[in-house]
C-alpha positions in Angstrom: 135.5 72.4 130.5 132.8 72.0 127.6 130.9 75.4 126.7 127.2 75.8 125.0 128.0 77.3 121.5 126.1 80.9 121.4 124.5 83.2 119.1 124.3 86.6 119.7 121.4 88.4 119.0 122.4 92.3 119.1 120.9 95.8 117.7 117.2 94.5 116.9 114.4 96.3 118.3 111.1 94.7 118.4 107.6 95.4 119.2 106.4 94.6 122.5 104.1 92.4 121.9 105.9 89.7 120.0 109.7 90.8 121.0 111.6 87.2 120.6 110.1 85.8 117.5 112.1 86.5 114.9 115.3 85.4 117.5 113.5 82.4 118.3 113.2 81.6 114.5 116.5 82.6 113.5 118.1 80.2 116.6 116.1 77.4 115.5 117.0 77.4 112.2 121.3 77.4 113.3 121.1 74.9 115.5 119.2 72.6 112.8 121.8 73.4 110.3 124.2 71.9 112.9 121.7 68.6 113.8 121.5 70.3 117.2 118.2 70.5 119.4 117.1 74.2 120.4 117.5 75.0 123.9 116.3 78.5 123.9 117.1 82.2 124.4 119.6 83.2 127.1 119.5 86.8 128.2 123.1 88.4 128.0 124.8 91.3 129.5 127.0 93.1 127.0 128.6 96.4 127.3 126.3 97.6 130.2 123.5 96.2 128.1 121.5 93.2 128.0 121.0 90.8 124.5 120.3 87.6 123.5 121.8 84.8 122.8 120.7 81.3 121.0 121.7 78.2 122.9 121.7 74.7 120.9 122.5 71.8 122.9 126.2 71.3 123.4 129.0 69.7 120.3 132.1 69.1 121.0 134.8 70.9 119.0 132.6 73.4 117.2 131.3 76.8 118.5 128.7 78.6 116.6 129.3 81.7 114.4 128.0 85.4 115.8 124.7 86.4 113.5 125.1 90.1 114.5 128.6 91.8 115.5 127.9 93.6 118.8 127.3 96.9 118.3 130.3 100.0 118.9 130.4 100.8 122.7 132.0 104.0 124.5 134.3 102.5 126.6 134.0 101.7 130.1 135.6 99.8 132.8 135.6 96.5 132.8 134.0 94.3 135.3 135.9 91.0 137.2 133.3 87.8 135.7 131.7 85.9 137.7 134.3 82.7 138.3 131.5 80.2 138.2 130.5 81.2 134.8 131.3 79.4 132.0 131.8 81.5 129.0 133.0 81.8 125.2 133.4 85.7 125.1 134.5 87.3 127.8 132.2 89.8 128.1 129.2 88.0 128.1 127.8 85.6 130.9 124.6 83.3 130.5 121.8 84.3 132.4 119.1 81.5 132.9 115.5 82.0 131.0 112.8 83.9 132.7 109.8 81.6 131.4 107.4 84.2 133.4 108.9 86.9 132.0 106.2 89.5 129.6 108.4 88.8 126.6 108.5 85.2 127.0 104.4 85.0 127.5 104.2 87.3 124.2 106.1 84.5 122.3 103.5 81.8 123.6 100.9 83.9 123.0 101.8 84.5 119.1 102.4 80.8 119.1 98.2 80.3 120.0 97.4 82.9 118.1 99.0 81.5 114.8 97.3 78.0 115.6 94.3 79.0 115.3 94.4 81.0 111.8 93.7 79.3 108.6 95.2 80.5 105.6 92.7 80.5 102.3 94.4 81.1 98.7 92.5 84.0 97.3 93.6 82.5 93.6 90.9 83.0 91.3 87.9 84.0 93.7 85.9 86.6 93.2 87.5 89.6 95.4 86.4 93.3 96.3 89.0 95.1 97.2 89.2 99.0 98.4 89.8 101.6 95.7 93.2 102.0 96.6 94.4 98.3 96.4 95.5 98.4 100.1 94.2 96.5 102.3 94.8 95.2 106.4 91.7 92.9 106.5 90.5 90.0 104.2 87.2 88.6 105.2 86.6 85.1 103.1 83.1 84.4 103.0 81.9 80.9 102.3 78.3 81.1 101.2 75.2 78.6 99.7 72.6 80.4 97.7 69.9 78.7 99.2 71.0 78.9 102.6 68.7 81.4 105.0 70.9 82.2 107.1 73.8 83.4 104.3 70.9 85.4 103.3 70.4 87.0 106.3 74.2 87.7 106.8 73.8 89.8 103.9 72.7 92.9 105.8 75.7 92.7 108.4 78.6 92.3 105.6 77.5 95.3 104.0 77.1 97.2 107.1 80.7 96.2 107.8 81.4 97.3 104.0 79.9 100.6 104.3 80.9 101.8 108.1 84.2 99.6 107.8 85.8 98.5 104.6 88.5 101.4 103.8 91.0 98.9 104.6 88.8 95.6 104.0 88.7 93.0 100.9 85.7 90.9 100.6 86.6 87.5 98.9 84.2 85.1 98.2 83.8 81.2 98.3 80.7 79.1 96.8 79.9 75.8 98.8 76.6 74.7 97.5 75.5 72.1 100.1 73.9 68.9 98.7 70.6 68.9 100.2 69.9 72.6 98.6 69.6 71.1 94.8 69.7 74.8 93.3 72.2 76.0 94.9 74.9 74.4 92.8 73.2 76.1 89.3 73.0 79.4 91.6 76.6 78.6 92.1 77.5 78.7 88.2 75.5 81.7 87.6 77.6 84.1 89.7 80.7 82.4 88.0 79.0 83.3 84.6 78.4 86.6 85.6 81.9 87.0 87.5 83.4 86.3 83.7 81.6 89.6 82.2 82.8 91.5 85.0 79.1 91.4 87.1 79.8 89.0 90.0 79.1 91.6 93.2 76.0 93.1 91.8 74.6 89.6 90.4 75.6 88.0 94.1 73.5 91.2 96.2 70.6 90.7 93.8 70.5 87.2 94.0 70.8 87.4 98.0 67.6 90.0 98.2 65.0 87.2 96.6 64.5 84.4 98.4 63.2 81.5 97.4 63.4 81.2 93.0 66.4 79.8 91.6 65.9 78.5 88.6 67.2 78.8 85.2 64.2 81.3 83.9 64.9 83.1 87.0 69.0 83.5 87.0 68.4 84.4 83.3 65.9 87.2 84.4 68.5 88.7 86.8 71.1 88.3 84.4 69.6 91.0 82.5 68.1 92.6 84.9 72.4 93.1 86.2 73.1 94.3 82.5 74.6 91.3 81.4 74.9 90.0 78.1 72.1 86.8 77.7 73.7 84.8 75.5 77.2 84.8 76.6 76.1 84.2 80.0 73.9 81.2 79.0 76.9 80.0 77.1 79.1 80.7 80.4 76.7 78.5 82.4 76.8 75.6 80.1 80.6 76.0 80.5 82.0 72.5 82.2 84.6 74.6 83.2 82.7 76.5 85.9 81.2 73.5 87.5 85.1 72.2 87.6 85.2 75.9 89.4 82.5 75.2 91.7 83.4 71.8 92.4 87.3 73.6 93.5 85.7 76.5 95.5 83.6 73.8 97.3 86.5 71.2 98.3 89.1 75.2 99.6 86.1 75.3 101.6 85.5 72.2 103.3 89.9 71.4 103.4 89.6 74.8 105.7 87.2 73.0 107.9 84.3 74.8 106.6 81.4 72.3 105.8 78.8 74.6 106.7 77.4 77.6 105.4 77.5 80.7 106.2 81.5 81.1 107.0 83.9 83.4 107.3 87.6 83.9 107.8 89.0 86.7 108.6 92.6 87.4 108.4 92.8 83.7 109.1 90.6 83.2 112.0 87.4 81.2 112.1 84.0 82.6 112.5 80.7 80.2 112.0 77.0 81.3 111.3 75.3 84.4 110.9 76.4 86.6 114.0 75.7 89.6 115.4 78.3 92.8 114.1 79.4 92.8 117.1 81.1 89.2 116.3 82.6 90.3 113.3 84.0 93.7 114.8 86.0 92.3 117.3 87.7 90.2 114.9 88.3 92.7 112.5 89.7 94.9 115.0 92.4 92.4 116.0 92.9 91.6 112.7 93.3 95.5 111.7 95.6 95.7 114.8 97.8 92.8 113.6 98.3 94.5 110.4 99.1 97.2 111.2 102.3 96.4 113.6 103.0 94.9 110.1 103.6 97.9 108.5 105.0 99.9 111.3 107.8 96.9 110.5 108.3 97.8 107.4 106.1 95.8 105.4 103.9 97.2 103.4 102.3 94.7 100.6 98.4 94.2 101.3 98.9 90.5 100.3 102.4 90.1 101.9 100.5 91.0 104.8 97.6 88.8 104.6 100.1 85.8 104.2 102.5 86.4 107.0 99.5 87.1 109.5 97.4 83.7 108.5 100.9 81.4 107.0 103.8 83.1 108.2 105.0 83.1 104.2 106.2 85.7 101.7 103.9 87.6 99.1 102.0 86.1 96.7 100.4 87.2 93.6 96.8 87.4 93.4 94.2 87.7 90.8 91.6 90.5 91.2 88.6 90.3 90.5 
């Protein structure tokens, strides 16, 4: 008689939305360490409970090690198996897989979900983040300077910002199209004015004015935004911001994001200059997301941001 080595999966308690992913992770992982195909999650009776229980596809000779010891039991009588049942512990009996089943469906449903975030390294960009430092939401806007409708975008981020952004950072991407030939100089000026600490109120200014963006003009609001002339000239001469432009343009377009205005948030793709309504329902989900984060136990903004749009650990980022 040749048994399918099992896993058992006891004691976890998930949330109901996405109850089998971390099983589903863990099982896939054993059986690759054992160059054995996943076959899936059996459900398990144990102890007048049910569990779960990782199947890989059968080996002869070798049975896979318990992650989890079953959890202490009051005793009760024991019930005659079921003869037709093949089994490796004798009080558990495969059950076949309810692919119809709400827990199943959640699992597929995370699956879509994650395919269709993008994750964007925050590294360097300019970022407003909430007094606090904590945040659920990251909105990553990818903007041109001479591009109407970023302009008139304008008015609904701040909305969001005012009515919404407790819990929100802002990060920001330049991508300086090549038909708008100021755009790119517009670009370096907020860099310049990012390195003296001035990025957020040179970007709103420079977002109110259509229309002049030239040198004499991004030196006017330069001072006008209580920055210091000559270091900013010196800043915008700098080869190393157009190198920074140049980077901020290619995160942009290796996200999918040619055109402008963009915007990611917590991972998921929104085009053009939409209504608030747009942007709300997206934040909400993304808030919601979050959120069943921490009631898990994690509690590091960025952590956060990276599980929900890369499924990886924390990493450091600069604020800016």
């Amino acid at each position: 008689m040749r048994t399918l080595p099992l896993i058992f999966f006891v004691g976890t308690t998930a949330l109901a939305d996405d109850p089998l992913s971390a099983e589903l992770a863990a099982c896939e992982t054993f059986c690759e360490t054992i160059d054995q195909p996943v076959l899936g999650l059996r459900a398990a009776p144990f102890e007048g409970g049910v569990y779960r229980a990782c199947v890989c596809a059968a080996q002869a000779g070798q049975d896979a090690p318990a992650l989890k010891q079953p959890p202490a039991a009051p005793a009760a009588p024991k019930e005659a198996e079921p003869e037709a049942v093949e089994v490796i512990h004798p009080k558990v009996a495969p059950a076949p897989i309810d692919c119809d089943s709400p827990q199943v469906q959640a699992c597929l449903t995370k699956a879509k979900r994650m395919a269709n975030r993008t994750y964007v390294p925050i590294d360097g960009l300019p970022t407003l983040t909430p007094a606090n430092g904590e945040f659920n939401v990251t909105i990553v806007e990818i903007s041109d300077y001479e591009c109407p409708f970023c302009r008139r975008v304008q008015a609904t981020l701040e909305q969001i910002r005012t009515q919404q952004g407790g819990d929100i950072r802002f990060v920001f991407v330049n991508n300086p199209l090549a038909f708008h030939k100021r755009a790119e100089p517009a670009a370096r000026a907020v860099l310049a004015a990012q390195r003296q600490g001035g990025f957020w109120v040179f970007h709103k200014e420079l977002m109110k004015k259509p229309g002049d963006l030239s040198d004499r003009r991004l030196e006017a609001l330069a001072l006008e935004t209580g920055l210091d002339l000559k270091r900013f000239r010196a800043d915008l001469a700098d080869p190393a911001l157009a190198q920074e432009v140049a980077r901020q343009k290619e995160l942009a377009r290796s996200r999918g994001a040619r055109g402008t205005p963009g915007f990611f948030i917590n991972g998921r793709r929104l085009r053009g200059a939409q209504p608030i309504g747009q942007f709300l329902r997206l934040i909400e989900a993304a808030r919601a997301d979050a959120k069943r984060l921490r009631q898990r136990g994690l509690t590091d903004s960025q952590a956060i941001y990276r599980q929900l749009t890369q499924g990886k650990p924390h990493e450091p980022a600069q604020m800016n």
